[in-house]
Residue frames as qw, qx, qy, qz and C-alpha x, y, z in Angstrom:
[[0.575, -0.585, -0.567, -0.074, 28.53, -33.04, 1.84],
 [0.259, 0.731, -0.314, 0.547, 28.81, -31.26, 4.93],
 [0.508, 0.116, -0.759, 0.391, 30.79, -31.97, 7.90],
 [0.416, -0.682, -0.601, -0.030, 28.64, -32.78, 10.96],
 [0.571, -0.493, -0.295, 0.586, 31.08, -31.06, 13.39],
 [0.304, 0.311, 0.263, 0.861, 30.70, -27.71, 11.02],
 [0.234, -0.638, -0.150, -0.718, 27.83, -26.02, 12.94],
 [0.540, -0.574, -0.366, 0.494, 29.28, -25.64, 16.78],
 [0.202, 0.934, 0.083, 0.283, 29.83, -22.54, 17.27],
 [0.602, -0.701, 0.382, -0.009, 32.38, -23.25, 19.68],
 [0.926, 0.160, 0.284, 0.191, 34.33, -25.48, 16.93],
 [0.475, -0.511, 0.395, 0.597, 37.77, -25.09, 15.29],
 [0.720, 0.631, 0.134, -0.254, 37.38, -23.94, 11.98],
 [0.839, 0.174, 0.196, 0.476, 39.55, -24.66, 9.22],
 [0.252, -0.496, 0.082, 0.827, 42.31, -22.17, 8.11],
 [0.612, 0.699, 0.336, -0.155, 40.07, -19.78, 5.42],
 [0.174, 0.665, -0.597, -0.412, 43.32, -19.07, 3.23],
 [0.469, -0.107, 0.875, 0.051, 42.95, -22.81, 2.72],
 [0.381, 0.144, -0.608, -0.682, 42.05, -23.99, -0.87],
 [0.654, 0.130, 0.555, -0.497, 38.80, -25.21, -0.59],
 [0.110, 0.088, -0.877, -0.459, 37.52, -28.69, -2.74],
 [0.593, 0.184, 0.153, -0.769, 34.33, -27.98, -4.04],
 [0.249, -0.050, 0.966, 0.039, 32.43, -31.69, -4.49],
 [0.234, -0.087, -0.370, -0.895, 30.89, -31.13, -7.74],
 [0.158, -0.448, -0.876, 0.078, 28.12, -33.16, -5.98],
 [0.033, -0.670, -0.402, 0.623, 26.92, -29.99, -4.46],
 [0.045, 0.380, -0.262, -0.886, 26.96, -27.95, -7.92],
 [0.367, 0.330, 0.848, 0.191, 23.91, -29.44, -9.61],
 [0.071, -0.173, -0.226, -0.956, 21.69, -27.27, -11.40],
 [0.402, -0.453, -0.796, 0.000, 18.90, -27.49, -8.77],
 [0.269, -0.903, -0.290, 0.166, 18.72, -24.21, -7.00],
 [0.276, 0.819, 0.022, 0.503, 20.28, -21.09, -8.49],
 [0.498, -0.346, -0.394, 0.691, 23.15, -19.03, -5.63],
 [0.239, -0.555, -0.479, -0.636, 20.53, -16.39, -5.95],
 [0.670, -0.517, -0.333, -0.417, 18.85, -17.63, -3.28],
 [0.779, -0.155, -0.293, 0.533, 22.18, -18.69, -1.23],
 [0.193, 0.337, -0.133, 0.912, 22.66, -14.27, -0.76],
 [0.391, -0.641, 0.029, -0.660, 20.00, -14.33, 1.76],
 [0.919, -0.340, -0.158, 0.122, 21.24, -16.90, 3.69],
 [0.601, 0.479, -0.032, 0.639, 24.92, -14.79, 3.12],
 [0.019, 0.609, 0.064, 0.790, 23.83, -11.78, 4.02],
 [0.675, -0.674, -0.147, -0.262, 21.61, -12.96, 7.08],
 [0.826, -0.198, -0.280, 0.448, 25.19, -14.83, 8.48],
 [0.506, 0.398, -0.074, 0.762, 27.54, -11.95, 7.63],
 [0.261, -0.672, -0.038, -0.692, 25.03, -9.70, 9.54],
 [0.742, -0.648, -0.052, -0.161, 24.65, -11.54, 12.52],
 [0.869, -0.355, 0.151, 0.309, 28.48, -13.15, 12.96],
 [0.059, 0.868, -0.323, -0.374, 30.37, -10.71, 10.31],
 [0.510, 0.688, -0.432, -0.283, 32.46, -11.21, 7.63],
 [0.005, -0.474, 0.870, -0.136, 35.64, -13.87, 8.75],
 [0.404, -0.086, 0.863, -0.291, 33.22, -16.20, 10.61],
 [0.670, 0.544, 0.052, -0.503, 31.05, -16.34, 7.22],
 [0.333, 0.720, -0.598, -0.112, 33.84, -17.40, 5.71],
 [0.004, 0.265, -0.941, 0.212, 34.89, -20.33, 7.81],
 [0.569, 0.100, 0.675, -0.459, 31.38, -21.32, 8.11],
 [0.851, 0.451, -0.189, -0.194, 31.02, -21.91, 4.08],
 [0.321, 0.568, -0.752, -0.092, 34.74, -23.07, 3.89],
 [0.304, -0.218, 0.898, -0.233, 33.95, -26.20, 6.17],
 [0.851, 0.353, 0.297, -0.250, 30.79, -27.15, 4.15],
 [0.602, -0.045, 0.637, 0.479, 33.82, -27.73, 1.55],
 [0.416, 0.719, 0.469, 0.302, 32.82, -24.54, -0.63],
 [0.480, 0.225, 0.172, 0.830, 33.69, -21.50, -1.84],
 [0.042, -0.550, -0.320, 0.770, 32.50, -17.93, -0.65],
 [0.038, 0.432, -0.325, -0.840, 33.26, -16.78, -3.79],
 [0.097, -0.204, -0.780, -0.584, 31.19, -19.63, -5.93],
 [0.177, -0.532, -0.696, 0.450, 28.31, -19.08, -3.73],
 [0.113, 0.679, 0.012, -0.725, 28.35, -15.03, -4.19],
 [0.060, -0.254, 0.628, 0.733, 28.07, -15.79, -7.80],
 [0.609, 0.293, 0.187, -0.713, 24.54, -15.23, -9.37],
 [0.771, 0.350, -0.445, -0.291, 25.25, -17.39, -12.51],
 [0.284, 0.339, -0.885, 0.146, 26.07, -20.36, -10.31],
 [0.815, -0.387, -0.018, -0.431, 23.89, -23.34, -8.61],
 [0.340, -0.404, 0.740, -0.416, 23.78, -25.40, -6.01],
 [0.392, -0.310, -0.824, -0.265, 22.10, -29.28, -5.65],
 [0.476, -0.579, -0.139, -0.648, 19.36, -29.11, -3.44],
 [0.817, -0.227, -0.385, 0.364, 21.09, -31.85, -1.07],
 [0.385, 0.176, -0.301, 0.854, 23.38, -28.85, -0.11],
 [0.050, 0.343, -0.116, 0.931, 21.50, -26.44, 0.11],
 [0.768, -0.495, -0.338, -0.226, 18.97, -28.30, 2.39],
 [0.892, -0.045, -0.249, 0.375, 21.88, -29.02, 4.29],
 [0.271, 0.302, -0.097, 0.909, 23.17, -25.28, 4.37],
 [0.605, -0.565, -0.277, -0.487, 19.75, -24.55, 6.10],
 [0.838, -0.362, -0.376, 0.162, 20.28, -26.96, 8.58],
 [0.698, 0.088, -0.199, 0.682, 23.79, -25.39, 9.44],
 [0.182, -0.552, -0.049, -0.812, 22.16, -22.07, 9.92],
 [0.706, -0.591, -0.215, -0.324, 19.67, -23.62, 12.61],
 [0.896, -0.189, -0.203, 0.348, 22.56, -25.61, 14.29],
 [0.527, 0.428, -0.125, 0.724, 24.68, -22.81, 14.06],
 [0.408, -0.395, 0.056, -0.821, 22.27, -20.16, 16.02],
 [0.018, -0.237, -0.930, 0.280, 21.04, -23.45, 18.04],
 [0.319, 0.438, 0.467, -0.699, 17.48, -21.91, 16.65],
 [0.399, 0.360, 0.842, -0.043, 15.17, -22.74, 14.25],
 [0.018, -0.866, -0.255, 0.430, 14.30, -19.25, 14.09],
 [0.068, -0.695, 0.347, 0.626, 17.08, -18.36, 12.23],
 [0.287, 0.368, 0.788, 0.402, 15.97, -20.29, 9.20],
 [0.163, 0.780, 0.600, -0.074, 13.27, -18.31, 8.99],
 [0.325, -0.850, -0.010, 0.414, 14.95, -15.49, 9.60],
 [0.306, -0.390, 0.673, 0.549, 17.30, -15.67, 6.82],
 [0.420, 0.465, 0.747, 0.223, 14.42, -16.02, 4.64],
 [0.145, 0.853, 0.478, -0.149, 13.64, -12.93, 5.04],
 [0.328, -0.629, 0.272, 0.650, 16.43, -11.51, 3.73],
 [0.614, 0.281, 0.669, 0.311, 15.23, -12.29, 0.52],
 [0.214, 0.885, 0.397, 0.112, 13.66, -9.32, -0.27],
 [0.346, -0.805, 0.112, 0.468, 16.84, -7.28, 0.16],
 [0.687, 0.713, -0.119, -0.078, 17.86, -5.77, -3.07],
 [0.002, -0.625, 0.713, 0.316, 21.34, -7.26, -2.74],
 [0.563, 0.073, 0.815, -0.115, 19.30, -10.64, -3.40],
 [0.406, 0.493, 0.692, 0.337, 17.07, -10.16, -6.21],
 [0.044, 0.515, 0.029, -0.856, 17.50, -6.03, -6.46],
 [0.067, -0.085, -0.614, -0.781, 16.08, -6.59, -10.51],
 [0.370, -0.407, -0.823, -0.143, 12.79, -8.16, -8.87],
 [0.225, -0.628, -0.538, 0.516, 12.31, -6.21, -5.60],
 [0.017, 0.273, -0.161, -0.948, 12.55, -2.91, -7.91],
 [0.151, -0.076, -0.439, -0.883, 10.15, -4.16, -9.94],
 [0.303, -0.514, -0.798, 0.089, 7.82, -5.51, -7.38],
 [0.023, 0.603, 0.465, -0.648, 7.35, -1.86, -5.77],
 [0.129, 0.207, -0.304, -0.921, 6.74, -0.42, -9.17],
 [0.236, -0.307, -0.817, -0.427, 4.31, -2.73, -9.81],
 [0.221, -0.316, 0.299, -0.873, 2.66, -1.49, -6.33],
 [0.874, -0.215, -0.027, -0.434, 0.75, -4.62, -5.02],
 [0.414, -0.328, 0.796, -0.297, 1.38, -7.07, -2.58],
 [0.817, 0.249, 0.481, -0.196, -0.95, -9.71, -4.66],
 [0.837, 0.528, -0.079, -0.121, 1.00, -9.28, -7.74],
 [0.019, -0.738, 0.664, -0.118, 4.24, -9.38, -6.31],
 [0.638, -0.086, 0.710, -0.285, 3.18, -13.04, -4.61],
 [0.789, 0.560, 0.200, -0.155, 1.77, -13.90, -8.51],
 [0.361, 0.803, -0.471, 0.048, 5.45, -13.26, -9.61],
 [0.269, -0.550, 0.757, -0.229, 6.62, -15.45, -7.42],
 [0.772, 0.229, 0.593, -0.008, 4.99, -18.51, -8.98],
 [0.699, 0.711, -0.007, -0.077, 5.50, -17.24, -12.50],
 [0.303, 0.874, -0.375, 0.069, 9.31, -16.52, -12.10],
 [0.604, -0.553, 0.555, -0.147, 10.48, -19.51, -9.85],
 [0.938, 0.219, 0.245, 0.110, 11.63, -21.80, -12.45],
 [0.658, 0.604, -0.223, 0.390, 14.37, -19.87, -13.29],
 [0.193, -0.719, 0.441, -0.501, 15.81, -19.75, -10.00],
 [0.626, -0.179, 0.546, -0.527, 14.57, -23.31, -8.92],
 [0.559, 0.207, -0.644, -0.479, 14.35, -26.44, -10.62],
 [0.022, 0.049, 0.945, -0.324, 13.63, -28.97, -7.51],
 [0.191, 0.600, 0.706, -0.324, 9.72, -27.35, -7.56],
 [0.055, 0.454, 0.405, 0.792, 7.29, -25.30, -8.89],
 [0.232, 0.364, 0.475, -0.767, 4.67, -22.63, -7.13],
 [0.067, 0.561, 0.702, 0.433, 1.29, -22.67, -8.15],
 [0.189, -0.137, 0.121, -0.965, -1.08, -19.65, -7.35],
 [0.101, -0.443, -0.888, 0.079, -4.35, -21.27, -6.06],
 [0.163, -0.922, -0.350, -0.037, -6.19, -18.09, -4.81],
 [0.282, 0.128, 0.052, 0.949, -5.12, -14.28, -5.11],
 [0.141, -0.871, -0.470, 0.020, -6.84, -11.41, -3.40],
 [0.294, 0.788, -0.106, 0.530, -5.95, -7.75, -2.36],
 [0.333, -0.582, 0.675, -0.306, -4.80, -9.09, 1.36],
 [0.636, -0.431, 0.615, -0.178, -4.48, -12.25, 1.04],
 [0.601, 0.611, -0.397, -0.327, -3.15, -15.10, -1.03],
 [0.913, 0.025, 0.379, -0.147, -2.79, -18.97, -1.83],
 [0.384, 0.654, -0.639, -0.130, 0.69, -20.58, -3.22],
 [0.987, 0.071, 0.109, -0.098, 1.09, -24.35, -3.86],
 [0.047, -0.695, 0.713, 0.083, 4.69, -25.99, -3.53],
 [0.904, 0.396, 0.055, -0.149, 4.97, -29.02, -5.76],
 [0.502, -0.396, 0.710, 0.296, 8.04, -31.08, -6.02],
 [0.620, 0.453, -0.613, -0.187, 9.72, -32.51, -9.11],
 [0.967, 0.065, -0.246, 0.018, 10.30, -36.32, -9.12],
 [0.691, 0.303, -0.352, 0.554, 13.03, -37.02, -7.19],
 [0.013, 0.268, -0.404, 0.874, 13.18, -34.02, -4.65],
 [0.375, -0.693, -0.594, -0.164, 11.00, -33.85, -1.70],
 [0.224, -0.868, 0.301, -0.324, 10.50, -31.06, 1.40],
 [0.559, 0.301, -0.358, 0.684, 12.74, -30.22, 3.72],
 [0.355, -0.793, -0.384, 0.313, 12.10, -28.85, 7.38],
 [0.417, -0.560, -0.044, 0.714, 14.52, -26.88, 7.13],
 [0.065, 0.423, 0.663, 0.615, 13.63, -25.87, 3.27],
 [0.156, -0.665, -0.562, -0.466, 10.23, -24.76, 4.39],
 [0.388, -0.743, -0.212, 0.502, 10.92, -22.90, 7.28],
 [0.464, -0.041, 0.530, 0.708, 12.76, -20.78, 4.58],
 [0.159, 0.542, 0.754, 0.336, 10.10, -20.26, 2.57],
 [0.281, -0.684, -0.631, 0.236, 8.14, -19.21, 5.35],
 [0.403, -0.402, -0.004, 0.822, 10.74, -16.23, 5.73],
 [0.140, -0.014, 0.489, 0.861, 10.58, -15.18, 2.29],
 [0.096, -0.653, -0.629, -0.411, 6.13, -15.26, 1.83],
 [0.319, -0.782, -0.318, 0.431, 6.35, -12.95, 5.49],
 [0.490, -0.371, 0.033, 0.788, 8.63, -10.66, 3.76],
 [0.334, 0.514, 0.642, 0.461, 6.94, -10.03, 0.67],
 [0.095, -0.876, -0.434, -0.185, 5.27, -6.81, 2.01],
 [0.450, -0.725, 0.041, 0.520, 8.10, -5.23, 3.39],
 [0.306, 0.054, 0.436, 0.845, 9.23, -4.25, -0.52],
 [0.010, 0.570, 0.396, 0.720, 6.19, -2.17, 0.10],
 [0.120, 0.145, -0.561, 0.806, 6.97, -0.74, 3.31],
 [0.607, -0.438, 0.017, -0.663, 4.41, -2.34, 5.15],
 [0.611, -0.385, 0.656, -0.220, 4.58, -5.38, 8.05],
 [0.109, 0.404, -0.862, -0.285, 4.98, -8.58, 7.33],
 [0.631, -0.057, -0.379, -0.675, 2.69, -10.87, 6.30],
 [0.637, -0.275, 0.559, -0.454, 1.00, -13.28, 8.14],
 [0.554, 0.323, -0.678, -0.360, 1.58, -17.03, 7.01],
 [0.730, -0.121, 0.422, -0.524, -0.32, -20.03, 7.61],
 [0.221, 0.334, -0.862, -0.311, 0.97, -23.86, 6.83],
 [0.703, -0.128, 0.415, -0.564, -1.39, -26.00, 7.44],
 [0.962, 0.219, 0.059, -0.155, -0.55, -28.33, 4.65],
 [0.241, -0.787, 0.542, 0.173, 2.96, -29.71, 4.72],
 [0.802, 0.290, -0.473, -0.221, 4.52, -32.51, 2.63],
 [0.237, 0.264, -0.848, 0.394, 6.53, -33.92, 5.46],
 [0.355, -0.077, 0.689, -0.627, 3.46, -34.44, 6.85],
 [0.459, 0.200, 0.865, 0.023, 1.81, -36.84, 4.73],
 [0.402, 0.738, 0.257, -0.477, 0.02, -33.93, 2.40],
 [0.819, 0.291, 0.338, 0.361, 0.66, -34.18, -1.15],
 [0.292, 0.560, -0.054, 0.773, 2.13, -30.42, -1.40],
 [0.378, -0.152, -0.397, 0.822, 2.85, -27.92, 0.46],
 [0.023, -0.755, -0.378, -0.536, 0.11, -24.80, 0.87],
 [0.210, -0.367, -0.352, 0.835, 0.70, -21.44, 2.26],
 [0.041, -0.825, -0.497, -0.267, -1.72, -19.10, 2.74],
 [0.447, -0.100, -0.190, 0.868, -0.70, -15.15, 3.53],
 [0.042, -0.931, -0.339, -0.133, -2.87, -12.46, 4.55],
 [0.513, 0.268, 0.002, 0.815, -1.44, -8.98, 4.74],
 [0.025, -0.712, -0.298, 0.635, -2.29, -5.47, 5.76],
 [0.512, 0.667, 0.401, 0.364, -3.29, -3.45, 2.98],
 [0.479, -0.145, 0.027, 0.865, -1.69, -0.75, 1.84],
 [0.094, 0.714, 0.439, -0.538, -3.57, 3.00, 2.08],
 [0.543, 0.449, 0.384, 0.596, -4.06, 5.09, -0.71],
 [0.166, -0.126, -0.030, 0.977, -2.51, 8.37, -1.10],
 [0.084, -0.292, -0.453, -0.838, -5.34, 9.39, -3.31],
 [0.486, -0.647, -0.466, -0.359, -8.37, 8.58, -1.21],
 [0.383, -0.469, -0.352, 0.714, -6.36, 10.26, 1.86],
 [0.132, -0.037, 0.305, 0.942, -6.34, 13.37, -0.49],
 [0.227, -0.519, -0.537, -0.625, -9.96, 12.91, -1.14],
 [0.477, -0.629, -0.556, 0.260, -10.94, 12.48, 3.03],
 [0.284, -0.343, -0.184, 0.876, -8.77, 15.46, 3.94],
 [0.018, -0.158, -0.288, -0.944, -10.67, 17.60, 0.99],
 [0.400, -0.447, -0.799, -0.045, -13.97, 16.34, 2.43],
 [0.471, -0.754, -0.384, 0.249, -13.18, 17.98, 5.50],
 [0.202, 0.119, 0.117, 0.965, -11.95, 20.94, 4.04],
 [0.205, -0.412, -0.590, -0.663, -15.06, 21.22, 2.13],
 [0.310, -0.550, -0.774, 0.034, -16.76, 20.60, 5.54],
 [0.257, -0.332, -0.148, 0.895, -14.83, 23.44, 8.17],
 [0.074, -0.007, 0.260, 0.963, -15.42, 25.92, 5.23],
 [0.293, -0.179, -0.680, -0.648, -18.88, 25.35, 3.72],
 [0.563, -0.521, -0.432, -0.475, -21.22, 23.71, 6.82],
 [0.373, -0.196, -0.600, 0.680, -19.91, 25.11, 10.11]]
């Protein structure tokens, strides 16, 4: 569990040469440390290396099991790691924020390569329901509705697990980012249905800017070649 007095920023940390006792409670197989490198990265960036450090060692973990892809987390923690973020940054914001780091190939670099080859914001979002069970075992994403700007994902607990403010703020990060692995803004996301609010799932809905094609620039510009040359 972690310790209340762990997200002051103004707080003594512990010494980080200090063997740390990891309480297998927190190692369940319930959320892949995948997902724990954008929450890594986002600290490391904003507060740097050292104070990363002391800020896992006091949750009573390891840096080092964390940074390890083939290792999970229970979902108690890592709800709980969330929190510590917000409390840490005294903002909310930075939940979110940290979500978006997902999309940074040091996170999922196999996935974010093959989302821009795949060139679409709508299948990239369709991947994300299809592929979240092996990263995830508290939920599932459904796909409800898929367009070319704009798309419909369903979050569905498993027995046993429910949201998480600090969970879905998260999310949030990660459906806005989506479009930046195809260098374009971030997407616009709408919750309107929340399980902490009495709804029986979660639904997020993301509209996007599309992305221009090269080709039908290529035709416009020949257009008005064709024009200049032909009917001036």
């Amino acid at each position: 569990m972690l310790k209340e007095e762990m997200f002051s920023g103004e707080q003594v940390f512990m010494q980080i040469d200090q063997i740390v006792q990891i309480d297998p409670a927190n190692t369940k197989v319930e959320v892949n440390c995948r997902n724990v490198k954008a929450i890594l990265l986002y600290f490391e960036d904003k507060y740097g290396r050292e104070l990363l450090k002391r800020f896992i060692g006091d949750t009573r973990m390891s840096i080092e099991y964390l940074e390890n892809v083939n290792n999970w987390i229970s979902y108690e923690y890592w709800c709980a790691l969330l929190e510590g973020i917000s409390r840490y940054a005294r903002d909310d914001r930075a939940v979110i924020d940290a979500g978006t780091y997902t999309t940074k190939k040091e996170c999922f670099g196999s996935l974010e390569r093959l989302f821009s080859r795949l060139g679409t914001v709508s299948t990239a979002y369709r991947m994300i329901a299809q592929y979240t069970p092996r990263y995830a075992k508290h939920a599932q994403w459904v796909c409800e509705e898929l367009a070319s700007d704009r798309c419909v994902l369903i979050l569905r607990f498993q027995p046993g697990f429910k949201e998480n403010k600090y969970n879905c703020l998260f999310v949030q990060g990660v459906l806005a980012s989506i479009p930046i692995v195809f260098h374009l803004p971030f997407a616009t996301v709408k919750h309107n249905e929340c399980a902490m609010l009495g709804h029986r799932e979660c639904k997020f809905e993301m509209t996007w800017q599309q992305k221009t094609s090269l080709n039908w620039f290529f035709v416009g510009v020949g257009i008005g070649t064709f024009s200049l040359i032909f009917l001036r």
